[in-house]
C-alpha positions as CSV (number, residue, x, y, z in Angstrom):
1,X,126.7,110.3,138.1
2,X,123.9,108.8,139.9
3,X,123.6,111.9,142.4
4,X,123.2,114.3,139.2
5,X,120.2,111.7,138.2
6,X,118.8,112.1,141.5
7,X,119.3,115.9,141.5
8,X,117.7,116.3,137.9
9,X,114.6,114.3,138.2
10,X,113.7,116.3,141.7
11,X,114.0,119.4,139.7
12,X,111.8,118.1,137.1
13,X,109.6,116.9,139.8
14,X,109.8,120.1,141.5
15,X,109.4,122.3,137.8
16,X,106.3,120.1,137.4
17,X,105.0,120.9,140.9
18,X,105.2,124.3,140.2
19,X,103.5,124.6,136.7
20,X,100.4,122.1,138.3
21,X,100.2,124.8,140.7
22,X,100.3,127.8,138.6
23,X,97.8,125.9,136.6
24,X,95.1,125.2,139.6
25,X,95.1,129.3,140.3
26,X,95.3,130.6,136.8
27,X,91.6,128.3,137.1
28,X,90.1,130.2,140.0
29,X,91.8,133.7,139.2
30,X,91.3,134.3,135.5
31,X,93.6,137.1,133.3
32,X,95.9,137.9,135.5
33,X,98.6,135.4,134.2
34,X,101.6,138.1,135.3
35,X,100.5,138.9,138.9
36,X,100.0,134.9,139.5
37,X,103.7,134.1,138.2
38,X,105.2,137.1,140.5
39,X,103.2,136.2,143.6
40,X,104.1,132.5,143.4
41,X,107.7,133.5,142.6
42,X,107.9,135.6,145.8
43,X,106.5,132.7,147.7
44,X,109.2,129.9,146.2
45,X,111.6,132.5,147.2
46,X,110.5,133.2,150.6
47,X,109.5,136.5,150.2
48,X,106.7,138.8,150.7
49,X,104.6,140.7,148.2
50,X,102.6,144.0,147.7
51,X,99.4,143.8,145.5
52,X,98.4,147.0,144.3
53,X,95.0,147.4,142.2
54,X,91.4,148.3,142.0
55,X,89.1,147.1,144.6
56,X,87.4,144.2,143.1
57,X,90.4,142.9,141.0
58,X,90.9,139.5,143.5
59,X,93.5,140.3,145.6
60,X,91.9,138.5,148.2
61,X,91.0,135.5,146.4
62,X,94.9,135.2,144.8
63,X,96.0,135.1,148.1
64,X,93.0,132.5,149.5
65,X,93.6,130.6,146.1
66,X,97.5,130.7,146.8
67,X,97.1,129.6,150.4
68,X,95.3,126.6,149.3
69,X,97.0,125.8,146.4
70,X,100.2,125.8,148.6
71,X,99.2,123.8,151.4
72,X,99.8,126.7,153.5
73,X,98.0,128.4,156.8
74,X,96.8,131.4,155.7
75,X,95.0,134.1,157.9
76,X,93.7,138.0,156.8
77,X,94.3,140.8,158.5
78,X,91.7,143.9,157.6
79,X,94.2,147.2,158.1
80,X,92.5,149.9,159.7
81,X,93.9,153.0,161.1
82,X,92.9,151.7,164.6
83,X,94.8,148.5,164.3
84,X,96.9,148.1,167.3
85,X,100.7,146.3,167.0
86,X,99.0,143.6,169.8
87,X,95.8,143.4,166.9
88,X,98.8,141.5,164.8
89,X,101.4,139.9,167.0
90,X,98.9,138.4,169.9
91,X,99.4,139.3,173.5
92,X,99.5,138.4,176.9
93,X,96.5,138.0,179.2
94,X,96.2,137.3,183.1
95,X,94.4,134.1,184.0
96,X,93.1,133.3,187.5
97,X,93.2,129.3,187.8
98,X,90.8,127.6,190.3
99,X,93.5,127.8,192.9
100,X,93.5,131.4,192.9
101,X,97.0,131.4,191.2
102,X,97.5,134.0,188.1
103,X,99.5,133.7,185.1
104,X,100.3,135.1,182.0
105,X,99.4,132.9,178.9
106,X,100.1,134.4,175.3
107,X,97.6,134.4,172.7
108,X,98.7,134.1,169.7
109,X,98.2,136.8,166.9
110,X,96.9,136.3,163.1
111,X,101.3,136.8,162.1
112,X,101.3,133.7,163.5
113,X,100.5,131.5,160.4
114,X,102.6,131.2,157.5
115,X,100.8,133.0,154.5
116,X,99.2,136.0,156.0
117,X,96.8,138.5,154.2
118,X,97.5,142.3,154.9
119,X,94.7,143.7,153.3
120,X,94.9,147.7,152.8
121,X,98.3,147.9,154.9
122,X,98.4,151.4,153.8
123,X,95.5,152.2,156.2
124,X,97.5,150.9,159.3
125,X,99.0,153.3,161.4
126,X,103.2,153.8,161.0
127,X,103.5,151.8,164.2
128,X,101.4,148.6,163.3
129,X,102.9,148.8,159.7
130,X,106.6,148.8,161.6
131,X,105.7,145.8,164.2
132,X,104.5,143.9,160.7
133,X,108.2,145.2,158.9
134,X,109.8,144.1,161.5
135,X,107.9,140.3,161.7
136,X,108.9,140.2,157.9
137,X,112.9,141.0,158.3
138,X,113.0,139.0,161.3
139,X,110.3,136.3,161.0
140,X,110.1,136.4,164.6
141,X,107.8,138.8,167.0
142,X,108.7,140.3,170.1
143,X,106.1,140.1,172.9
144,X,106.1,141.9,176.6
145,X,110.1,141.2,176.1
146,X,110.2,137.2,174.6
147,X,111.1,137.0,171.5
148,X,108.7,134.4,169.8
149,X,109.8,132.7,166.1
150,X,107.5,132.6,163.3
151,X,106.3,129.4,161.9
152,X,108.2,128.2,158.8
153,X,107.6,128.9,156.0
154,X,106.2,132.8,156.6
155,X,104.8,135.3,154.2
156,X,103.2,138.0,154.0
157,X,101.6,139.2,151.0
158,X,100.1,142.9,151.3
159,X,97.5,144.9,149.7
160,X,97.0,148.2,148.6
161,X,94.7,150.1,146.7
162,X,95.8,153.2,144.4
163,X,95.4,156.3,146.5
164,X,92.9,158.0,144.3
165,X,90.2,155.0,144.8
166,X,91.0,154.4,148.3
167,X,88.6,155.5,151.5
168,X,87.6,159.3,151.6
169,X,90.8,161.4,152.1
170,X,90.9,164.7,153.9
171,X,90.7,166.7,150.4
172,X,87.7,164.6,149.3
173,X,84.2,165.5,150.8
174,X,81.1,163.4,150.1
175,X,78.8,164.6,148.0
């Protein structure tokens, strides 16, 4: 019996947690009660979102608020169709130390934080959208052949904007 009363008052603890922080970014992010509830639901999950909407509607600010509110390392990555895989995951440079000897040393990429920001992933190219697929599935990246885990917890929560108001498209021409 005394288990059960352990077990229930950390799930009230953990219920009032949860509502003190769905209460701190329904302060910074104002009227968007629905979109808060399923973005911190896919985080207490351990899952990754997609935010679709206007520019201008806060995506980036949930996901700051979020990352603060959660006590989590957050990062941002701008997509851009010239985004490179390497842009994401980090790679491998060759250092010269003062004895002449070289080495490779891995820098670490912006996956490597546990919320990351992939703002506009829709602009990326197919193969940096798959090496950021394939981080999510995996939670781990594969660099120059080593296979390097991703810090736990790890999400990724993505933007989009609607097709019609994103960047000029090939059947748009500025005026």
């Amino acid at each position: 019996m005394a288990k059960s009363d352990e077990l229930l008052t950390e799930i009230e603890a953990l219920g009032t947690k949860i509502a003190d922080a769905r209460s701190a970014v329904a302060q910074r992010f104002i009227g968007q009660e629905r979109v808060v509830e399923l973005s911190l639901a896919a985080l207490l999950c351990g899952g990754h979102g997609l935010l679709v909407g206007l520019p201008g509607m806060g995506k980036t600010m949930l996901v700051d608020t979020l990352g603060t509110v959660m006590g989590l390392a957050s990062g941002r990555v701008q997509f851009t169709p010239d985004l490179m895989p390497a842009d994401i995951l980090g790679s491998e440079v060759l250092e010269t130390a003062k004895d002449g000897s070289r080495s490779f040393r891995f820098i670490e990429g912006p996956i490597f934080g546990q919320l990351l920001m992939a703002d506009e992933i829709n602009r990326a190219s197919p193969r940096t959208q798959s090496a950021l697929l394939q981080a999510m599935q995996e939670r781990q990246v594969t660099v120059a052949g080593q296979h390097r885990a991703l810090p736990a917890p790890f999400h990724v929560l993505a933007t989009q904007n609607p097709i019609e108001q994103g960047h000029l498209s090939p059947s748009r021409s500025p005026a």
